[in-house]
PAPA-571606 format. One record per residue: y, z, x of N, C-alpha, C in turn. Coordinates in pm, whole numbers, padded with zeros to 5 digits, always signed. Example, Ala and Ser with C-alpha at 12.3 -4.5 7.8 and 13.67 -1.06 7.14 Angstrom:
2
-00569+00780+01319-00450+00780+01230-00330+00780+01320 -00225+00708+01285-00106+00714+01367+00003+00787+01290 
//
This chain:
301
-00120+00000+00085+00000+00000+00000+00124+00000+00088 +00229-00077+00041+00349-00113+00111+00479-00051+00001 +00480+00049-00017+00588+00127-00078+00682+00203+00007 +00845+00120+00011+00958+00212+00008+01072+00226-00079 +01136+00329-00055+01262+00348-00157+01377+00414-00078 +01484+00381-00117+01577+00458-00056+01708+00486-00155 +01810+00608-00159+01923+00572-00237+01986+00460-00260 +02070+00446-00384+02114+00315-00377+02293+00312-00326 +02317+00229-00272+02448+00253-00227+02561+00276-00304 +02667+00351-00230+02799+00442-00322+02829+00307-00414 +02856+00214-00376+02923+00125-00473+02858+00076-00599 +02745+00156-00654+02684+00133-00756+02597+00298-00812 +02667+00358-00739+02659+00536-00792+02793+00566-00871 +02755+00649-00964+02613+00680-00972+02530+00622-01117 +02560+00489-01094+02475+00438-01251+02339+00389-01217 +02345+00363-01098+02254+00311-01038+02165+00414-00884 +02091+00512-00905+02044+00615-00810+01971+00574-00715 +01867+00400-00739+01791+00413-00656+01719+00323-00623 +01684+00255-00516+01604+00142-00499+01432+00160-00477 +01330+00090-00508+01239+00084-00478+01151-00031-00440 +01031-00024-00363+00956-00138-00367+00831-00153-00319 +00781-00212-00369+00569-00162-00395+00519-00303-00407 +00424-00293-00275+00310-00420-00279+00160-00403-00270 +00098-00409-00364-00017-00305-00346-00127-00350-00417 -00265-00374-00425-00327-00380-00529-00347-00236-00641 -00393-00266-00756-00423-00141-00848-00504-00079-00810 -00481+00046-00837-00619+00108-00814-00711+00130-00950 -00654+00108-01082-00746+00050-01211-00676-00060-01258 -00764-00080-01377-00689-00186-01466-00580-00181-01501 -00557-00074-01604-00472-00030-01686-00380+00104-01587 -00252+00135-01649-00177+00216-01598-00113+00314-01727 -00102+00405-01702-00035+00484-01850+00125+00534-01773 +00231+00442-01779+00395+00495-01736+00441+00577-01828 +00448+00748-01749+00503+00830-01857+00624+00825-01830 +00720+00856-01959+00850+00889-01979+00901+00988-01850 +01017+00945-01844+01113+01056-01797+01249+01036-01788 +01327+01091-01718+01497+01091-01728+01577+00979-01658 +01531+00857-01675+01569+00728-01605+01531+00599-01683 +01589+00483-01653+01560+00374-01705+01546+00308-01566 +01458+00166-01591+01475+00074-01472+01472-00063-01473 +01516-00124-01404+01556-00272-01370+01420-00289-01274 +01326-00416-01355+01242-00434-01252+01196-00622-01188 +01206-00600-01064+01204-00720-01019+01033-00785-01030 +00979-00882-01081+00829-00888-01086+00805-01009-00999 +00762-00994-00896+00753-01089-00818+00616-01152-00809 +00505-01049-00915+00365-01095-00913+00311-01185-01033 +00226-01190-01042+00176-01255-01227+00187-01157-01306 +00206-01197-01461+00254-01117-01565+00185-00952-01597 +00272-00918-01622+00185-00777-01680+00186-00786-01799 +00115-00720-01860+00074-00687-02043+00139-00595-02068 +00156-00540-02158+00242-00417-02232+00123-00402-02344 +00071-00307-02363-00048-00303-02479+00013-00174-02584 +00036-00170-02670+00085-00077-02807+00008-00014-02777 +00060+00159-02760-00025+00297-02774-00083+00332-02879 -00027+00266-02994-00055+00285-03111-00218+00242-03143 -00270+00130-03067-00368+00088-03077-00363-00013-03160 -00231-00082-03199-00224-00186-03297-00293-00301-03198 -00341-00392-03335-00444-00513-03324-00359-00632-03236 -00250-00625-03262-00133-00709-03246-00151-00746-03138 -00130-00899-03086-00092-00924-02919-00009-00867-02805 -00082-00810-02721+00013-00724-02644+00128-00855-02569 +00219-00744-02540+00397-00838-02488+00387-00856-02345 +00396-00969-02297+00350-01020-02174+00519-01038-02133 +00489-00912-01930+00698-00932-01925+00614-01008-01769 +00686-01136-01774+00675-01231-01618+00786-01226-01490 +00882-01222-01512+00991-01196-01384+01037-01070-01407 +01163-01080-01428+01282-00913-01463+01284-00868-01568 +01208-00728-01584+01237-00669-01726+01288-00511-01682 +01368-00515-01828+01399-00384-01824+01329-00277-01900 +01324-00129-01890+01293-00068-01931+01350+00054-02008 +01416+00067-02090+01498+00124-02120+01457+00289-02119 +01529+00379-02135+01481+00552-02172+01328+00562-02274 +01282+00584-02226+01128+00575-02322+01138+00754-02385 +01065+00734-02472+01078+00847-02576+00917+00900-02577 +00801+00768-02514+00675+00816-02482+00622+00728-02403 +00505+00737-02335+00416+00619-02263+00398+00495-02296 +00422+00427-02170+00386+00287-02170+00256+00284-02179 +00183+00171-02183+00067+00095-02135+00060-00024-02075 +00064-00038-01926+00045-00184-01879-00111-00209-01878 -00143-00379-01822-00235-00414-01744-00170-00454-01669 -00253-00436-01518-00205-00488-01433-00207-00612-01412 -00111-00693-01306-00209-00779-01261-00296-00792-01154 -00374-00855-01098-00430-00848-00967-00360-00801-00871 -00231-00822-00793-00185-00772-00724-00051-00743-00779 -00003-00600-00706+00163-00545-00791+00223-00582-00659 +00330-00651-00690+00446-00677-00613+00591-00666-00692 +00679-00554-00695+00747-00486-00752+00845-00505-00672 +01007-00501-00699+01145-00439-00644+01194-00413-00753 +01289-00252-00770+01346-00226-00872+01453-00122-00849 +01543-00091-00929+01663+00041-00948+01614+00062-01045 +01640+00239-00979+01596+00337-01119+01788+00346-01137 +01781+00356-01254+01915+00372-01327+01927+00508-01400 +02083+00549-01390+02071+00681-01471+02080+00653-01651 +02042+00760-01672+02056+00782-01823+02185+00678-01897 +02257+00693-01848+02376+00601-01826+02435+00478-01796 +02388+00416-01709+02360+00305-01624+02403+00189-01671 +02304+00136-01789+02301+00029-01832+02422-00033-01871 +02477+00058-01923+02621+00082-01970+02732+00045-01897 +02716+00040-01815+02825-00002-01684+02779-00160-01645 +02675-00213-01682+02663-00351-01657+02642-00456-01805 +02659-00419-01937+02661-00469-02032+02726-00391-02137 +02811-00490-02262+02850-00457-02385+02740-00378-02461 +02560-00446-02461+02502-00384-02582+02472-00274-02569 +02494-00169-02686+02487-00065-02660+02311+00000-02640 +02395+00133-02523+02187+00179-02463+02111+00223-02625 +02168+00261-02722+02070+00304-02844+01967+00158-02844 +01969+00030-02861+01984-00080-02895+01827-00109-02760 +01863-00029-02665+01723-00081-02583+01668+00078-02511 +01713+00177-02599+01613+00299-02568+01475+00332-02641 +01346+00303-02556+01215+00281-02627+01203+00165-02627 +01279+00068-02557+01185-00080-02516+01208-00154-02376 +01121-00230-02401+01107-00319-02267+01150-00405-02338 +01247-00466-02251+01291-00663-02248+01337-00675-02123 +01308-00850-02204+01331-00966-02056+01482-00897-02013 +01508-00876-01915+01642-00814-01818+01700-00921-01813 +01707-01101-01834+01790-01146-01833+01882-01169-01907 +01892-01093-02089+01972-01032-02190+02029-00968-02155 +02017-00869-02044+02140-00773-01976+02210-00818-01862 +02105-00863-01800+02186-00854-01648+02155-01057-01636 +02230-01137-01661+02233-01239-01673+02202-01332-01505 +02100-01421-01470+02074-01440-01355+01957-01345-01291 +01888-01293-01338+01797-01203-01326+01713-01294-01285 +01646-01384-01357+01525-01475-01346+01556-01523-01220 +01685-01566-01158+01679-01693-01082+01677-01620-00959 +01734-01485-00958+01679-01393-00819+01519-01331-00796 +01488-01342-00929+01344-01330-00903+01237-01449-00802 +01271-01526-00826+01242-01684-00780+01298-01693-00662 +01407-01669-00640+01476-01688-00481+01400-01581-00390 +01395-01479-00412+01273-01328-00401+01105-01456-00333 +01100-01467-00486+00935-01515-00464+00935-01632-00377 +00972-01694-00381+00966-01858-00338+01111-01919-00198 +01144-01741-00164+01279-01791-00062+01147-01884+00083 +01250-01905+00175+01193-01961+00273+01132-01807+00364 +01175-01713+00352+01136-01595+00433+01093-01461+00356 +00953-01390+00379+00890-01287+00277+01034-01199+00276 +01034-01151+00140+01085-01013+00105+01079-00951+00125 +01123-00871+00225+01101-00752+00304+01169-00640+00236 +01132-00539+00249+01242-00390+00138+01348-00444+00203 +01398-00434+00315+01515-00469+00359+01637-00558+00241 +01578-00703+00287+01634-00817+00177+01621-00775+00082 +01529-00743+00034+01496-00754-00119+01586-00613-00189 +01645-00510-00121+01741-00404-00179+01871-00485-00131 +01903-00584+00002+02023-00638+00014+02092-00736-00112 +01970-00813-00169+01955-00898-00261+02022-00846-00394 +01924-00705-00445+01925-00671-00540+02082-00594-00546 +02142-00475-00397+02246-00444-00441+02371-00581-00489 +02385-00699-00389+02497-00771-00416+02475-00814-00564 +02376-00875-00621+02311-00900-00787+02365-00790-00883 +02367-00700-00820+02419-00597-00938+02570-00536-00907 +02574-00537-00813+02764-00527-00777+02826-00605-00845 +02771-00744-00850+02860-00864-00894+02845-00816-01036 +02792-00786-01106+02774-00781-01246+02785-00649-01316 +02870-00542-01224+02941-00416-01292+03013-00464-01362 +03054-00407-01475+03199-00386-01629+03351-00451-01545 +03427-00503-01504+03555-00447-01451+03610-00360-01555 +03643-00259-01482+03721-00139-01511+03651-00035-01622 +03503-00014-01653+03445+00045-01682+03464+00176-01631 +03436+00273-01718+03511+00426-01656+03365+00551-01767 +03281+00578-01686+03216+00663-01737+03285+00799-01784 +03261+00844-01905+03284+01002-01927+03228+01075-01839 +03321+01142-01775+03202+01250-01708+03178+01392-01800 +03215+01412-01902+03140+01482-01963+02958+01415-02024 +02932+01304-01992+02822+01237-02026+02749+01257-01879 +02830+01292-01783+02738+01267-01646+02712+01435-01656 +02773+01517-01672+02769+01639-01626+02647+01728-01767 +02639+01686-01903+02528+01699-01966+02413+01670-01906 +02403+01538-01869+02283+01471-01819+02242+01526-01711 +02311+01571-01607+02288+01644-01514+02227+01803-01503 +02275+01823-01600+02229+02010-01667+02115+01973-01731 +02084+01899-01770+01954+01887-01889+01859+01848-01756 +01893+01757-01699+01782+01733-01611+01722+01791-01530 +01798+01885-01486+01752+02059-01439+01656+02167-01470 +01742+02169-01649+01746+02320-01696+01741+02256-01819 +01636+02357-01862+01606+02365-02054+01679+02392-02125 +01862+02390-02129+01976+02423-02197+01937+02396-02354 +01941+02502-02421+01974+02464-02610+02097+02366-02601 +02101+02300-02697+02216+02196-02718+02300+02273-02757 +02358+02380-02870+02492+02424-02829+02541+02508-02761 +02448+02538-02632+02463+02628-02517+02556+02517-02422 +02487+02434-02420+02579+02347-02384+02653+02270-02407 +02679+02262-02544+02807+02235-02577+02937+02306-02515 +02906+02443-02589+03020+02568-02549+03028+02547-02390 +02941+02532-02298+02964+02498-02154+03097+02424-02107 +03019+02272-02207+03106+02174-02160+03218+02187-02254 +03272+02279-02348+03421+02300-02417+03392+02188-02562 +03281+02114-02599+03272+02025-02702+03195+02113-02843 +03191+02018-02955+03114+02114-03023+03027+02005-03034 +02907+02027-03108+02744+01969-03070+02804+01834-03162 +02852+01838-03265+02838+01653-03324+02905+01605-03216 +03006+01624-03117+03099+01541-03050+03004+01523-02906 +02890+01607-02897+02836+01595-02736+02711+01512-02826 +02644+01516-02921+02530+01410-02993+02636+01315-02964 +02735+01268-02993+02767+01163-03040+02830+01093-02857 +02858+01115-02811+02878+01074-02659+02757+01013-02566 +02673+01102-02577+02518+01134-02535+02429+01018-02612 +02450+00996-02736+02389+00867-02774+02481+00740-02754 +02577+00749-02769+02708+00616-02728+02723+00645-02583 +02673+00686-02490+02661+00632-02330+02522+00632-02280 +02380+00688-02318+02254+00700-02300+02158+00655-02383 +02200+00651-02508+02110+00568-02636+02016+00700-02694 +02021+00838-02623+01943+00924-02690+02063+01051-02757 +01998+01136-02838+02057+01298-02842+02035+01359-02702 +02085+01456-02732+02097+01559-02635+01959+01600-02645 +01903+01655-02741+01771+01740-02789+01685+01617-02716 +01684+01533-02771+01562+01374-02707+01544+01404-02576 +01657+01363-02442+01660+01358-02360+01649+01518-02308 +01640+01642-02319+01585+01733-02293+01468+01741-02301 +01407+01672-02410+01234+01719-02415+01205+01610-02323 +01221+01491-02307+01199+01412-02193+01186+01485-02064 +01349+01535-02007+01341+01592-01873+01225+01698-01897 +01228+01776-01996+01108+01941-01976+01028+01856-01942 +00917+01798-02019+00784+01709-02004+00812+01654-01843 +00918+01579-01758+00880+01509-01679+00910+01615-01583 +00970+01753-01588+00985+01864-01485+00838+01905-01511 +00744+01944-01602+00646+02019-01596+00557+01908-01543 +00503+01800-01599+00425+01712-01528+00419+01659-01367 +00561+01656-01310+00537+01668-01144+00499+01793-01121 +00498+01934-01202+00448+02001-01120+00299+02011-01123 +00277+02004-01257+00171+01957-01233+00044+01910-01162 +00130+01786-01119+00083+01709-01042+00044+01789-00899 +00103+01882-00890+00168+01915-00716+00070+02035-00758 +00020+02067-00804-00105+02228-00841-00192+02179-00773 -00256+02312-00678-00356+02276-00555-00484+02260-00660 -00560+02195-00604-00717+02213-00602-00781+02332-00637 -00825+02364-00725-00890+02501-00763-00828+02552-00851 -00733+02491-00899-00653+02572-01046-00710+02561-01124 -00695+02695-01221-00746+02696-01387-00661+02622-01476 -00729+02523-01536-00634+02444-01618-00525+02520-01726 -00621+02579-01812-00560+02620-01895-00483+02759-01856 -00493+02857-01749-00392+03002-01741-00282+02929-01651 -00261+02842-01535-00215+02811-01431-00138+02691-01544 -00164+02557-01587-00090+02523-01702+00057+02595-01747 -00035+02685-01817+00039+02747-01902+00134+02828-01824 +00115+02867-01755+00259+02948-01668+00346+02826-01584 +00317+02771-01563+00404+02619-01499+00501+02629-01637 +00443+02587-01790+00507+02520-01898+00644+02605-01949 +00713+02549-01981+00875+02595-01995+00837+02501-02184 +00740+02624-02227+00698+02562-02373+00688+02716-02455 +00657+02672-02588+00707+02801-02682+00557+02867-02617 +00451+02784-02641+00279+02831-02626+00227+02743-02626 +00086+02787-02654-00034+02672-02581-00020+02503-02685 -00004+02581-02816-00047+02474-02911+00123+02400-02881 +00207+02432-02872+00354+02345-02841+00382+02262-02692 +00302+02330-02625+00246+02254-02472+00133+02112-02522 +00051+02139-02597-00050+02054-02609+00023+01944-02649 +00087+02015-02814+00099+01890-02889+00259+01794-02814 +00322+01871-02738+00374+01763-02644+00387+01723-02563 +00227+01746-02449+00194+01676-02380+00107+01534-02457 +00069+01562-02527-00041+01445-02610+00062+01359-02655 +00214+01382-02694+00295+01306-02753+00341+01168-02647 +00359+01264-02565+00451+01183-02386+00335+01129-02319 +00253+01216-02336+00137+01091-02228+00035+01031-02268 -00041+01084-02389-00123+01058-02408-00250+01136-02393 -00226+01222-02284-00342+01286-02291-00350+01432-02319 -00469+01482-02301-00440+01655-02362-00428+01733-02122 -00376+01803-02160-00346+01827-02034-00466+01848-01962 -00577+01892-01977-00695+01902-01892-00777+01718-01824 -00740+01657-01898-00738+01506-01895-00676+01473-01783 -00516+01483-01797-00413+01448-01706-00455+01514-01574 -00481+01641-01553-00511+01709-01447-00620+01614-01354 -00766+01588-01428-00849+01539-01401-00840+01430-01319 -00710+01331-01409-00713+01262-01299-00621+01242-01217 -00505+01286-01217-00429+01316-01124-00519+01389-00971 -00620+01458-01007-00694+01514-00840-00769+01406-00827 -00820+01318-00957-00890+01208-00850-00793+01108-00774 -00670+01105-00833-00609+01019-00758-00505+01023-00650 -00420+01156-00690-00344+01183-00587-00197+01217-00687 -00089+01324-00640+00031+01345-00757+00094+01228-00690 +00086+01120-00589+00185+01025-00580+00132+00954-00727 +00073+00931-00825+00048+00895-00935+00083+00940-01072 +00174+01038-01051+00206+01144-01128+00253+01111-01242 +00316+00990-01283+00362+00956-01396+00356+00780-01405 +00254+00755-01308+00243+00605-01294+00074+00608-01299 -00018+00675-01398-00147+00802-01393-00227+00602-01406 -00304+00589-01323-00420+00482-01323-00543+00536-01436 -00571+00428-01543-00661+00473-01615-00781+00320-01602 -00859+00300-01637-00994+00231-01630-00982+00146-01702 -01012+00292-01876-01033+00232-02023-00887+00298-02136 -00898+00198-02249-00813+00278-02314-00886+00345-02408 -00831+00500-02436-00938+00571-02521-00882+00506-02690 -01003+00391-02677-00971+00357-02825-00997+00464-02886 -01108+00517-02891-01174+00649-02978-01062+00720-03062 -00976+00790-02944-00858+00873-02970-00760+00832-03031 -00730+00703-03047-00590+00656-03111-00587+00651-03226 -00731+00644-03319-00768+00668-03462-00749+00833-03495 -00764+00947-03457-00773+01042-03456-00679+01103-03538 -00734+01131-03668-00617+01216-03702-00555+01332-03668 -00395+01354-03674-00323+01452-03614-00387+01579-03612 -00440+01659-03654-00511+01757-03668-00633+01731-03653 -00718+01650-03636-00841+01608-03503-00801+01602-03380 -00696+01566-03361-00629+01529-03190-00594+01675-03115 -00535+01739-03237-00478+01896-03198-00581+01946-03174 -00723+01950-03236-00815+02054-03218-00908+02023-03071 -00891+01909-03045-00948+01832-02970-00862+01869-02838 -00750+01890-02800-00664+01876-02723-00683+02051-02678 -00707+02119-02795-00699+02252-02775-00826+02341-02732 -00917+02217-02745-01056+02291-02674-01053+02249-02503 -00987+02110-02517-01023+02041-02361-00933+02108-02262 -00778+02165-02402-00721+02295-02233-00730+02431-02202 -00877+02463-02278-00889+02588-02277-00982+02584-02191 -01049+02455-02144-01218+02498-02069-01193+02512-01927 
//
């Protein structure tokens, strides 16, 4: 595997936090991308990936081929891979998008689309990427990507920083929403209403996001020999067991003794990018109160 990343430069901070880039084969078929406190711009320099409905709908899964975006997800993706991942991308803040297009983030929070609806010229750097006269090296390929997105900031776009300084506390810290209101001097309809008109979520949304993606790296990072269910449960910044379960099963998909499982077979650099085989058709039929009871035996053992 050929993965680096580095900050992304001042002149595109802070909407833009971060560069990355990954050449690698899969290590399964399928991939389960959990949510967390970022959106991203992704460069696809390989053959198409699938997008398959969690839902388990019958429907044709959405095939993304060059630049797609990903907007704030509210729960797990499902890709297939393709044979080989060859990736460049910016993780973007909560915010981000916003500084390089009119449509508003409500409008693409919880989906993937083609990125050349936002960021116009997307496709044709993908192609210059794939098909230049010289490989893409992280180097180029973050030189590439910062001038591509410099050129195509707002002129004279001016973030609230009361929108940066929420986002920033939540992503931390489990703040009640009108704890932080009174913080930031607003009252809660005027910080909902900012928070969805610069991020596309509530305040409350994007908190249970950050909790879930603070408890799941740690998760991830629990030595070898932990008890799932006592060691779990003291990590979780949750009311109790059954409010841990039912929203870990929401965000990832799985019941937390699952996630654990395979996170040690694979390693926490997988931590929210979790390699799966099969999809548990079984489970996606399950009614809500089959799933709960089910979820609540597998994190007790």
């Amino acid at each position: 595997m050929l993965f680096e990343e580095c900050p992304a430069p001042p002149g595109l901070q802070p909407f833009v936090t971060g560069f990355w880039y990954v050449r690698t084969s899969p290590v399964a078929r399928y991939e389960k991308i959990l949510p967390g406190p970022s959106a991203h711009l992704v460069l696809n320099l390989s053959d198409p990936y699938r997008l398959i409905d969690p839902s388990g709908s019958e429907g044709p899964a959405q095939e993304v081929a060059a630049g797609f975006y990903s907007g704030l997800q509210r729960t797990y993706l499902i890709s297939e891979n393709p044979a080989q991942i060859f990736n460049v991308g910016a993780v973007l803040a909560p915010f981000g998008v916003a500084a390089f297009t009119e449509q508003p983030p409500s409008a693409l929070t919880g989906r993937v689309v083609d990125a050349g609806l936002i960021f116009p010229g997307l496709g044709a750097l993908c192609e210059s990427l794939r098909h230049g006269p010289e490989g893409p090296t992280p180097e180029r390929a973050f030189a590439a990507l910062e001038s591509f997105l410099t050129g195509r900031l707002r002129p004279g776009y001016r973030l609230d920083e009361r929108t940066a300084t929420a986002v920033g506390l939540l992503a931390r810290d489990d703040i009640p929403v009108a704890d932080l209101s009174g913080r930031l001097g607003l009252s809660t309809s005027t910080l909902e209403r900012i928070m969805m008109r610069d991020c596309g979520t509530t305040p409350k949304g994007f908190s249970d996001v950050c909790r879930f993606h603070r408890f799941v790296n740690a998760v991830a990072a629990m030595p070898p020999g932990t008890a799932a269910g006592r060691d779990l449960l003291a990590l979780a910044d949750y009311y109790d067991q059954p409010h841990l379960i039912r929203s870990f099963r929401r965000f990832s998909g799985f019941t937390p003794s699952e996630y654990l499982r395979l996170i040690r077979q694979h390693g926490p650099d997988y931590a929210t990018f979790v390699p799966v085989e099969e999809l548990p058709a079984s489970k996606r039929g399950m009614p809500d109160t089959a799933a709960f009871l089910q979820d609540h035996t597998d994190f007790r053992r």
